[in-house]
C-alpha positions as CSV (number, residue, x, y, z in Angstrom):
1,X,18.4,7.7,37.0
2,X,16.6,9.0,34.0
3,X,13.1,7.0,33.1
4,X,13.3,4.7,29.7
5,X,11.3,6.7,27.3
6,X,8.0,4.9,26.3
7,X,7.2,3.7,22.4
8,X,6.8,6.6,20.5
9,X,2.9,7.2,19.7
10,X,2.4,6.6,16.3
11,X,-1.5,7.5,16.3
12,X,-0.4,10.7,18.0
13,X,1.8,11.7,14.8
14,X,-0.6,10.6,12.6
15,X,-3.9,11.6,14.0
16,X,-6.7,9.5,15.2
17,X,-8.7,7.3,12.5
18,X,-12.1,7.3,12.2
19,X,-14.6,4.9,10.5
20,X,-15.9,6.3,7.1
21,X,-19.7,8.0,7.1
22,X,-22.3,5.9,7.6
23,X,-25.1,7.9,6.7
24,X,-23.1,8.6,3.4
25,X,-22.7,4.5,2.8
26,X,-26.9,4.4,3.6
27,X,-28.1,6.9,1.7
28,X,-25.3,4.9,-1.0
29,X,-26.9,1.3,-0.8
30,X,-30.6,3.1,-0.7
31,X,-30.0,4.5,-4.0
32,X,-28.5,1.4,-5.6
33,X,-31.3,-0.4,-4.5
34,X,-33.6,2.1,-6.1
35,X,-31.8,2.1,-9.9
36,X,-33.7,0.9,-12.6
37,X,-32.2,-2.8,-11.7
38,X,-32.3,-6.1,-9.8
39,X,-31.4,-5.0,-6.1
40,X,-27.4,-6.5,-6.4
41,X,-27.1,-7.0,-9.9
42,X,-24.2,-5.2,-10.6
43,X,-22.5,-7.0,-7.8
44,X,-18.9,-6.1,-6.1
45,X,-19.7,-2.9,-8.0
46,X,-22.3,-1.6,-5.8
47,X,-19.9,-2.6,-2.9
48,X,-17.4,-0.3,-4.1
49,X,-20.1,2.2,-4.9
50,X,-21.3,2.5,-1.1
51,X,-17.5,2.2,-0.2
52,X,-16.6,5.2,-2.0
53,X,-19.8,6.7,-0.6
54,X,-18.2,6.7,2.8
55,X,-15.3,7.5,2.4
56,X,-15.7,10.5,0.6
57,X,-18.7,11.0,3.0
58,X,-21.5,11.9,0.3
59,X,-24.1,11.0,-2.0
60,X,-23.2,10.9,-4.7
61,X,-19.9,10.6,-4.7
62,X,-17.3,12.9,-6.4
63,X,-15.8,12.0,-10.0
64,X,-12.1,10.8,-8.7
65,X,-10.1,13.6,-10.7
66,X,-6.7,13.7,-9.0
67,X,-5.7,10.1,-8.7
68,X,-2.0,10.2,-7.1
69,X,0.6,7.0,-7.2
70,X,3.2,7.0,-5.0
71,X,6.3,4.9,-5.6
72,X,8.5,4.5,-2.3
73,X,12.1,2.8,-3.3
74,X,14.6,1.5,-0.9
75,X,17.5,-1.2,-0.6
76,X,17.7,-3.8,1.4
77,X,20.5,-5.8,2.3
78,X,19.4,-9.0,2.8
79,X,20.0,-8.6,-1.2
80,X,23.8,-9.9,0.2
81,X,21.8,-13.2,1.2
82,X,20.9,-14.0,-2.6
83,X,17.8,-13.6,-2.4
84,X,17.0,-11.7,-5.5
85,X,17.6,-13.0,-9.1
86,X,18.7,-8.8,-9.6
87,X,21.2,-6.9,-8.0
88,X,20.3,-4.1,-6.0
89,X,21.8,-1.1,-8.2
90,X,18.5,-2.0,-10.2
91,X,16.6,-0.1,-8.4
92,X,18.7,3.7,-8.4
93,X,18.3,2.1,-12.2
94,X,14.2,1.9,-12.3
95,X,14.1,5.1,-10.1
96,X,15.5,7.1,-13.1
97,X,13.5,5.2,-15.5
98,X,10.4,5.5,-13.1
99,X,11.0,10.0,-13.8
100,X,11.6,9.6,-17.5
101,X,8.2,8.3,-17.7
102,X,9.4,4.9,-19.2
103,X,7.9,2.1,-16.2
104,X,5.1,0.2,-16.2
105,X,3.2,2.2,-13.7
106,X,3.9,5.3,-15.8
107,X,2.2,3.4,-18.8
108,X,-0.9,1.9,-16.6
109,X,-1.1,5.5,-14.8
110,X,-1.8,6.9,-18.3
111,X,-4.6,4.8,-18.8
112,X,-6.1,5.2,-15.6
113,X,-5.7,8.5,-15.6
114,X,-3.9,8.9,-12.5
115,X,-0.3,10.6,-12.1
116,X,3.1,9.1,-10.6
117,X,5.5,10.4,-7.9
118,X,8.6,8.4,-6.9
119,X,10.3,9.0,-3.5
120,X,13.9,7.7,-2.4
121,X,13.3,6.8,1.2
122,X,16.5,4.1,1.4
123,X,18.1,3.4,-2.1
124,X,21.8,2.8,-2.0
125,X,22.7,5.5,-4.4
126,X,23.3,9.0,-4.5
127,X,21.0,9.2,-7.6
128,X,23.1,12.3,-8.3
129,X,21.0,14.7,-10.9
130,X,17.5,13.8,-10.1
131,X,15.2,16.6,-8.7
132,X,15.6,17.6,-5.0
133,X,11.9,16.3,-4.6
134,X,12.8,12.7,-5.2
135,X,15.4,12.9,-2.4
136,X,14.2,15.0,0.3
137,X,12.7,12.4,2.3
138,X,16.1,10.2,2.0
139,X,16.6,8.7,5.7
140,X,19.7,6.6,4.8
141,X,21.2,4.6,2.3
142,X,19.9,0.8,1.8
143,X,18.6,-0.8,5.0
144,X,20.4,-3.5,6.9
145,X,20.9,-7.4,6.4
146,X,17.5,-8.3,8.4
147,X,18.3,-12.1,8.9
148,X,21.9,-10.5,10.9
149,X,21.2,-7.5,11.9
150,X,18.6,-5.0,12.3
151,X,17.4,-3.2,9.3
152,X,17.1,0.3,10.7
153,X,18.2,1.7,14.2
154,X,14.6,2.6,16.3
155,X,15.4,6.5,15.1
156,X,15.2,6.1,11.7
157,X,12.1,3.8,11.2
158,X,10.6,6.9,13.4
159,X,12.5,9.3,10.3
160,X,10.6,7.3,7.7
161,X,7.5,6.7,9.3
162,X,7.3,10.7,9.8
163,X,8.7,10.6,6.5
164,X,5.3,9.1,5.0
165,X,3.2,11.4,6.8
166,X,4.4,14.0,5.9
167,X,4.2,12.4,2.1
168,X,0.5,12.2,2.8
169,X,-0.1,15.4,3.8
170,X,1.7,16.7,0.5
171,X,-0.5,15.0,-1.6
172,X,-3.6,15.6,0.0
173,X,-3.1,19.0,0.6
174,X,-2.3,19.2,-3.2
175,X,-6.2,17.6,-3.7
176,X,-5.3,14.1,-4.4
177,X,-8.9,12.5,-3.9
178,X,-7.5,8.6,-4.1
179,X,-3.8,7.7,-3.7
180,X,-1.8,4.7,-4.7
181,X,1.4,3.8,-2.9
182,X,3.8,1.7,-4.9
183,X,7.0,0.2,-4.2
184,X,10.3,-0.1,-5.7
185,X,13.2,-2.1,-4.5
186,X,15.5,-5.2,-5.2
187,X,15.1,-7.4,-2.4
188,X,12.0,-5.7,-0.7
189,X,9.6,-9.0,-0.8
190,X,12.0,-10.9,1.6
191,X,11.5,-8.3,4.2
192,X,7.6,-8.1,3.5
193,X,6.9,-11.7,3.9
194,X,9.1,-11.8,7.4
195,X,6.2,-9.1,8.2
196,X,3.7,-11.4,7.1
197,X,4.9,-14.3,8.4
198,X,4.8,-12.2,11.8
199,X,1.9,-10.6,11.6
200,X,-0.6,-13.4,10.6
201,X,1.1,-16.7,12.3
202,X,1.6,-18.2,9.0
203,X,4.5,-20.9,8.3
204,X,7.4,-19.2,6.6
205,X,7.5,-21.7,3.9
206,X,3.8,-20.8,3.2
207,X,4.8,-17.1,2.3
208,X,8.1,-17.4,0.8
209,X,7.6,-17.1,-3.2
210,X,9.7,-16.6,-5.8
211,X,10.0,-12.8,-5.6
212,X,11.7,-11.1,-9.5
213,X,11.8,-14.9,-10.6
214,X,14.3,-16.7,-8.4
215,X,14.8,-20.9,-9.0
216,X,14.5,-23.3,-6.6
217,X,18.2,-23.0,-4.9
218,X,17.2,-19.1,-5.1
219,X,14.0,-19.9,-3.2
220,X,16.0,-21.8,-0.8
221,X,18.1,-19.1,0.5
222,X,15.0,-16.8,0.7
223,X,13.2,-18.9,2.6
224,X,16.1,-19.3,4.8
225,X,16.5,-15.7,5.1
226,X,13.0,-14.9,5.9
227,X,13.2,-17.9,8.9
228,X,15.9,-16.1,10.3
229,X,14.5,-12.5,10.3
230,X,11.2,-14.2,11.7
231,X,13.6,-15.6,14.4
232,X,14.8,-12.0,15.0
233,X,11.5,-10.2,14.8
234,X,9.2,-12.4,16.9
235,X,10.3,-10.8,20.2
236,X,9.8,-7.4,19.1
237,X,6.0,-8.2,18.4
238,X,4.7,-5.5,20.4
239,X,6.1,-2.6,19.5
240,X,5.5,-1.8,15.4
241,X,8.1,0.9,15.1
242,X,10.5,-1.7,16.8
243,X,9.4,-4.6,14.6
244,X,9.6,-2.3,11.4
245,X,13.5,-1.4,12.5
246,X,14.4,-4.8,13.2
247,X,12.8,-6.6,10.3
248,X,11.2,-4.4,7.9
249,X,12.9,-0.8,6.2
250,X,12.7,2.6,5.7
251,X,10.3,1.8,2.8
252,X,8.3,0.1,4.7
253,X,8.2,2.1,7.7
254,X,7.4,4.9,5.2
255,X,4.4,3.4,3.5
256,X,3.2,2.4,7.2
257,X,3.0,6.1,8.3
258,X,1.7,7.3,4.6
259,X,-1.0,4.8,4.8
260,X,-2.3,5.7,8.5
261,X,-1.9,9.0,7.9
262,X,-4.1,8.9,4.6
263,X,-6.9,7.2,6.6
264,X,-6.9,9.9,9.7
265,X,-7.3,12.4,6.7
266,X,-10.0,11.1,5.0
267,X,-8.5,9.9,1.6
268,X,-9.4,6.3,0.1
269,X,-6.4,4.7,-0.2
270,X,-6.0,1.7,-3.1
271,X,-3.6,-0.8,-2.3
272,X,-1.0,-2.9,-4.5
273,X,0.8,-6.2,-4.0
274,X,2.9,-8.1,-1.0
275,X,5.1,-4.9,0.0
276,X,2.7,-2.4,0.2
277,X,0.1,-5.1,1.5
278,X,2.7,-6.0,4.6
279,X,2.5,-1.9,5.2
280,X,-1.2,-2.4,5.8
281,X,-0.7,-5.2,8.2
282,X,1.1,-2.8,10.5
283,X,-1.0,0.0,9.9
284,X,-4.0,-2.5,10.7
285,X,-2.2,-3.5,14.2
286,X,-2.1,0.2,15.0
287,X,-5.2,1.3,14.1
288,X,-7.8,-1.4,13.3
289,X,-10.3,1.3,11.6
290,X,-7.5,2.3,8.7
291,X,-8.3,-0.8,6.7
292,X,-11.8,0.8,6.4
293,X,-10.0,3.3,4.1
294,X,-8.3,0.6,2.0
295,X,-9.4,-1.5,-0.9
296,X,-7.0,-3.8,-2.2
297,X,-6.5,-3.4,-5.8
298,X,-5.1,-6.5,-7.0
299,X,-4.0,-10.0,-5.9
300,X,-0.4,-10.7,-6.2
301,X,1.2,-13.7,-7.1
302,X,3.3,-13.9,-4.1
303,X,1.9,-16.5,-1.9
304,X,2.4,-13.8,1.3
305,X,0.1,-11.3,-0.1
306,X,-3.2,-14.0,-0.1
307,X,-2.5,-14.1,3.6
308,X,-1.9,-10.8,3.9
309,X,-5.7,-10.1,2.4
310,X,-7.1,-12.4,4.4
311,X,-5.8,-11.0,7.6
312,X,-6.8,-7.8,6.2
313,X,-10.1,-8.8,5.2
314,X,-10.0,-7.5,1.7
315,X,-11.1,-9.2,-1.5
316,X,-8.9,-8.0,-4.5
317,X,-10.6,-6.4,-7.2
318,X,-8.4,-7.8,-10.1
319,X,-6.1,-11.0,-10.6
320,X,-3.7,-11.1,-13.0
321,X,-0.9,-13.0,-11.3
322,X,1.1,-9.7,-11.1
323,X,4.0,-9.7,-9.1
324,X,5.5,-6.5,-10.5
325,X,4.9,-3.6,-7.3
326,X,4.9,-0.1,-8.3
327,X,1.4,0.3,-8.1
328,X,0.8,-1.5,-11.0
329,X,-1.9,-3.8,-9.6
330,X,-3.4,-1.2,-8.2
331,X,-4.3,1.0,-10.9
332,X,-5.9,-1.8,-12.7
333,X,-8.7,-1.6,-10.6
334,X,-9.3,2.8,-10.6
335,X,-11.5,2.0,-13.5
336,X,-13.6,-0.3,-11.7
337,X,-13.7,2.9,-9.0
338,X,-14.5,5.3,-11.1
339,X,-17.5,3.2,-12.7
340,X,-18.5,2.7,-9.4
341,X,-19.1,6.5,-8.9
342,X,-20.7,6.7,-12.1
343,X,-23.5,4.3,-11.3
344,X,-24.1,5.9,-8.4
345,X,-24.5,9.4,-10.3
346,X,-25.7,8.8,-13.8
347,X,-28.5,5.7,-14.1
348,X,-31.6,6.5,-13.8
349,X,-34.4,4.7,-11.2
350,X,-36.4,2.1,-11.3
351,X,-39.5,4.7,-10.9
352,X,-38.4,7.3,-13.4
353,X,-38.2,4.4,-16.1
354,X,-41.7,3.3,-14.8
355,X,-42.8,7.1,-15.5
356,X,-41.3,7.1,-18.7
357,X,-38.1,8.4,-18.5
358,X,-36.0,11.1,-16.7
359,X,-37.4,14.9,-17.3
């Protein structure tokens, strides 16, 4: 009899993670504390100062020039379930709207100076006409019902995990010095809380919010939706590409490999709301070190993502009660990175001020 083949290894497709450079963070917080200031006076600013200091693994750190957002869309059928206040041909919809350049994250990437990709990993459209770019990573069409069935068979949560590897190496090797992953698709925050819910012990009703704007009967069949895939996914626990097919998607098992595969390469990685944020979770169970690469952006106003943070042990840079996706969130708080950098570079010390100035 043939042996049952083992879980596939993850780390092995994505590489090994390391923990960012020390001696770059160091030399990071020894300058700060040099700068012609109170030693912390500039506050969660200097933490983001030495953070980019590791992670790019110098002193001073680099301008960010090629900031890169990543939108990954996919169906989901637990949209059947009524657990969305939109239908799920929305998203094929915001897809198209996402390359015309008329989205929010197209108008908040403009001002943070970052540009926008959108990927199809899962929609439930052909989205006939669009460039072969946008589809090529297509593993199927929609995911399944997760409180019935399974949302992916074990094959192709490994064909969309590979999938955002490989959407990691793209960017990088096209010199993307900070990425963004987004999300888009109707009916993705039921699957992300069931993750949550999973990943962090946390009482379903405690995660279950009210996704594109649902009412309280709406809310209702969510939360009954997300109980059920919890039901499902609890015995599958061990194994992330199994929990992923059984309760999560091929977005989700996308962002998962695009996230670990962006922290064994090196590249800072600035997180957005609950979807993206249950991606991390998994990431985080497979390689503790990859949240050293993350900062989470935003908080979002779905009640899963607080836990999500916590377990995470991230403190959002913003709060704005968003609860949009795409990256939006996210890109809020690349200004706050990019002054970071420049505090580090440009002010002068506390000794050249005492001498009079800079040459």
């Amino acid at each position: 009899m043939a042996a049952t083949p083992g879980p596939l290894d993850l780390l092995g497709i994505t590489g090994p993670v390391e923990l960012p450079d020390q001696a770059a963070r160091s030399a990071a917080q020894e300058r700060l504390d040099s700068l012609a200031k109170p030693p912390g006076a500039l506050g969660r600013l200097e933490e983001l100062a030495v953070w980019l200091a590791g992670v790019q693994g110098r002193c001073p750190t680099r301008p960010l020039e090629r900031v890169r957002v990543v939108v990954f869309a996919g169906d989901h059928g637990i949209v059947e379930a009524g657990v969305s206040a939109y239908p799920s041909e929305v998203t094929a919809l915001m897809v198209r709207t996402f390359l015309a350049g008329g989205a929010a994250v197209n108008a908040l990437a403009q001002t943070a100076g970052a540009s926008v990709r959108v990927v199809d990993i899962a929609v439930d459209d052909d989205l006939a006409g669009v460039p072969p770019d946008v589809v090529r990573h297509k593993v199927r069409r929609g995911s399944g019902r997760i409180d019935v069935e399974d949302a992916l068979s074990v094959e192709e949560a490994e064909a969309a995990f590979r999938a955002g590897v490989a959407i990691a190496d793209e960017e990088i090797d096209g010199g993307a010095d900070l990425l963004v992953p987004g999300d888009m698709g109707i009916g993705n925050t039921t699957p992300s809380s069931t993750l949550v819910a999973l990943l962090t012990g946390t009482e379903v009703v405690k995660v279950v919010g009210r996704g594109t704007g649902l009412d309280d009967e709406g809310w209702m069949r969510k939360a009954a939706a997300v109980r059920d895939a919890a039901r499902r996914g609890r015995p599958r626990l061990g194994d992330m590409l199994d929990l992923l097919a059984a309760v999560g998607g091929a977005d989700l098992a996308a962002m998962t490999g695009f996230l670990l595969r962006s922290a064994s390469r090196r590249t800072p990685v600035v997180l957005d709301g609950l979807v993206v944020g249950a991606a991390a979770l998994v990431a985080q169970r497979l390689s503790y070190r990859a949240t050293r690469w993350f900062v989470a952006g935003h908080r979002s106003a779905e009640p899963a993502h607080t836990a999500a943070l916590s377990r995470l042990g991230l403190t959002p840079l913003v709060e704005h009660e968003m609860r949009l996706g795409e990256g939006t969130g996210a890109l809020l708080a690349v200004p706050q990175l990019r002054a970071a950098a420049e505090v580090l570079s440009s002010m002068a010390t506390l000794d050249e001020v005492m001498a009079g100035g800079r040459p």
